[in-house]
N, C-alpha and C positions, 0 to 999 in steps of 0.2 A: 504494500500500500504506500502510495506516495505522499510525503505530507503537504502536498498541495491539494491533496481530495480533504485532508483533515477536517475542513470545515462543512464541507458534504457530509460527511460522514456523522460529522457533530449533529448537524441539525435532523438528519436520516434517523439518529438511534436513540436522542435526550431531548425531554421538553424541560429548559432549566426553569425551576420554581426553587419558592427556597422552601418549602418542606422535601425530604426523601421521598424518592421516587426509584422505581425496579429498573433493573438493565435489563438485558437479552440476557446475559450468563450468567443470573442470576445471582448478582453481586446487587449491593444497595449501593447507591453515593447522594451528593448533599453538593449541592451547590456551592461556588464561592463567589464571594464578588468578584464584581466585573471587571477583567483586564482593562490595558488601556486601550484596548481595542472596542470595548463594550463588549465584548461575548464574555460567555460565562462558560466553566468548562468543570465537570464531575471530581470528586475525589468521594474515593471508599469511606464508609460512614462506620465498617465495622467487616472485619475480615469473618466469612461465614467459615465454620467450621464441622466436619463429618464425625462419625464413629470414628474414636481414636482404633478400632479395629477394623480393617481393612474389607471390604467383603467383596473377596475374590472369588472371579468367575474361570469358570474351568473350559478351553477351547480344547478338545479332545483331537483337533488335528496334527496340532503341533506338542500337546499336552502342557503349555504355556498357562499362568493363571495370568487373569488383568484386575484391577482394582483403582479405583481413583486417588488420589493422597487427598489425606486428613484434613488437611487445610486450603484452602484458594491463595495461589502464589502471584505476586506481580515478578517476579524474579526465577526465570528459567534453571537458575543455576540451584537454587534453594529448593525449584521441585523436582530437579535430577539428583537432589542430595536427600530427598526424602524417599526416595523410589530406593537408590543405594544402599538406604537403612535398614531393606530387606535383602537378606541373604541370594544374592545373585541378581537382585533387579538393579533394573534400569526405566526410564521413562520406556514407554511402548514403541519398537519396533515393527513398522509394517513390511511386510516383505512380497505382498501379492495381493491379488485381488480379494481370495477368499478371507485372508488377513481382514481387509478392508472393509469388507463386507462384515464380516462379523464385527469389529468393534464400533461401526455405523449399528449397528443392531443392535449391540449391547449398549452402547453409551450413548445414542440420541433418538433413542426411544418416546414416547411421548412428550410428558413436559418437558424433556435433557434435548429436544427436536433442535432447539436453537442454543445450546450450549456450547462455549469453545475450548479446547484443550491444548494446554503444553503435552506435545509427543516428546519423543528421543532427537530427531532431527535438529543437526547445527552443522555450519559454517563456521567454526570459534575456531578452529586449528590453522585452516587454508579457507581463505573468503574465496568463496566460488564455488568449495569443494563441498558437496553437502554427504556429512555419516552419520551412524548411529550411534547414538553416545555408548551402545553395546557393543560396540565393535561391529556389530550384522554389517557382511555388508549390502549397498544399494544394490538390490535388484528389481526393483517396482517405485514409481515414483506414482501421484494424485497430485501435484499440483493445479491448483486455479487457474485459469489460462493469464499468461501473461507474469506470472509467479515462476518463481523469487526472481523481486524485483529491487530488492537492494537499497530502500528508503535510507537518506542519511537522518543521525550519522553512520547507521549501518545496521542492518537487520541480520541476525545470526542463528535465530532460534524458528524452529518449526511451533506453527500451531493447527492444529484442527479445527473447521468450519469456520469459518473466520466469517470471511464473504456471505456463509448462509446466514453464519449466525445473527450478525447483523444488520444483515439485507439491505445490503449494497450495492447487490447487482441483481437484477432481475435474472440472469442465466447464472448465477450461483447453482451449483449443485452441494446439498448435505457432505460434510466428510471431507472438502479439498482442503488441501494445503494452502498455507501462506507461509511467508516468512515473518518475523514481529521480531522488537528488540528485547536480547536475553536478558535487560533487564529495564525500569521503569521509563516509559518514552519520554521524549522531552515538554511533550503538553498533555499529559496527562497518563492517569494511574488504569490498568486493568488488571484484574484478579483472577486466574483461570485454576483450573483445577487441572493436577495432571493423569493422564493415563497410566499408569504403573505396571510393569508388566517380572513375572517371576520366574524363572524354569521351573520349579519345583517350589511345596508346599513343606516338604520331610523336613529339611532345615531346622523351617524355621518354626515348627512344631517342636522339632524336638530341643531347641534352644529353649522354646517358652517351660517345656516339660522338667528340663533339665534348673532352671531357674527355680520353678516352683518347689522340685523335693530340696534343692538347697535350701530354700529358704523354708521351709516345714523343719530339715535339719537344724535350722539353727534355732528358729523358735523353741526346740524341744529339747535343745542344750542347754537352752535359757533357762529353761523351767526346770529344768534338775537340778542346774548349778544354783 
């Protein structure tokens, strides 16, 4: 997205009042006073937060689980570092169509129809070079036609449904790529929630398992001693 559509964009997705008012991605924000331009531009009124327990879905193709992270990130880097917290993930890897297709079905399902997401996808190594913050490498791309399109002072990080989400284009299709900056733009704040995606559940089960008799363990040393 160019930031010369920014104001298109502005007037396309927020009606500024000063009471809170909903986004598309289901983040709140609040008005502020008016630059010296006269326009008015959103900031987050309160960061929404999930099930600090993830609730992962099981893709039987690849036997991958997906889950969203905890909290709505304006910072690419902070929702690849929350995805990393679990034993082997990463932000979500698409690797094909069928990829595509199921997490379009799991994650913009009814009311989530218009919701945007931080994937795995960056440009942070080699600008130009788009990988997976998993290592996968590209073998499928979905960008938005005319995407990644490189807005300064430079956009680095993949997001999902962008263009649908906030219907911006009337030939938006659900699910494409854009690129966004990996961290807070320079006129203003959005919060997205990321894809998360795991090999495996065994892990980090047996981490939480292993956690729990320790700490039964000690409780019950306590209580002798």
């Amino acid at each position: 997205m160019r930031l010369s559509d920014w104001g298109r964009a502005e007037n396309a997705v927020f009606i500024y009042l000063h009471a809170p008012h909903p986004r598309p991605n289901g983040m709140t924000s609040v008005s502020m006073p008016p630059r010296s331009d006269g326009r008015r531009f959103p900031i987050p009124r309160h960061r929404r937060s999930r099930s600090a327990s993830p609730n992962w879905v099981h893709w039987p193709s690849n036997g991958h689980y997906y889950a969203l992270t905890s909290v709505a990130h304006t910072n690419w880097f902070n929702a690849e570092a929350e995805a990393a917290s679990h034993a082997g993930g990463h932000l979500v890897s698409i690797n094909g169509i069928a990829e595509q297709a199921f997490i379009e079905a799991t994650f913009l399902a009814g009311n989530s129809r218009s919701n945007i997401y931080w994937i795995g996808l960056n440009d942070i190594v080699s600008d130009g070079t788009w990988i997976w913050s998993s290592g996968e490498p590209m073998t499928y791309t979905n960008w938005e036609p005319g995407e990644p399109n490189n807005a300064p002072p430079g956009e680095d990080a993949g997001v999902l449904n962008w263009y649908y989400g906030l219907g911006q284009l009337a030939s938006a299709q659900p699910g494409r790529w854009n690129d966004w900056f990996t961290a807070d733009p320079p006129n203003d704040v959005y919060w997205f929630f990321g894809i998360m995606e795991v090999p495996s559940l065994v892990q980090h089960f047996t981490l939480l398992a292993t956690d729990a008799v320790s700490n039964d363990g000690g409780d019950s040393r306590g209580a002798r001693g």
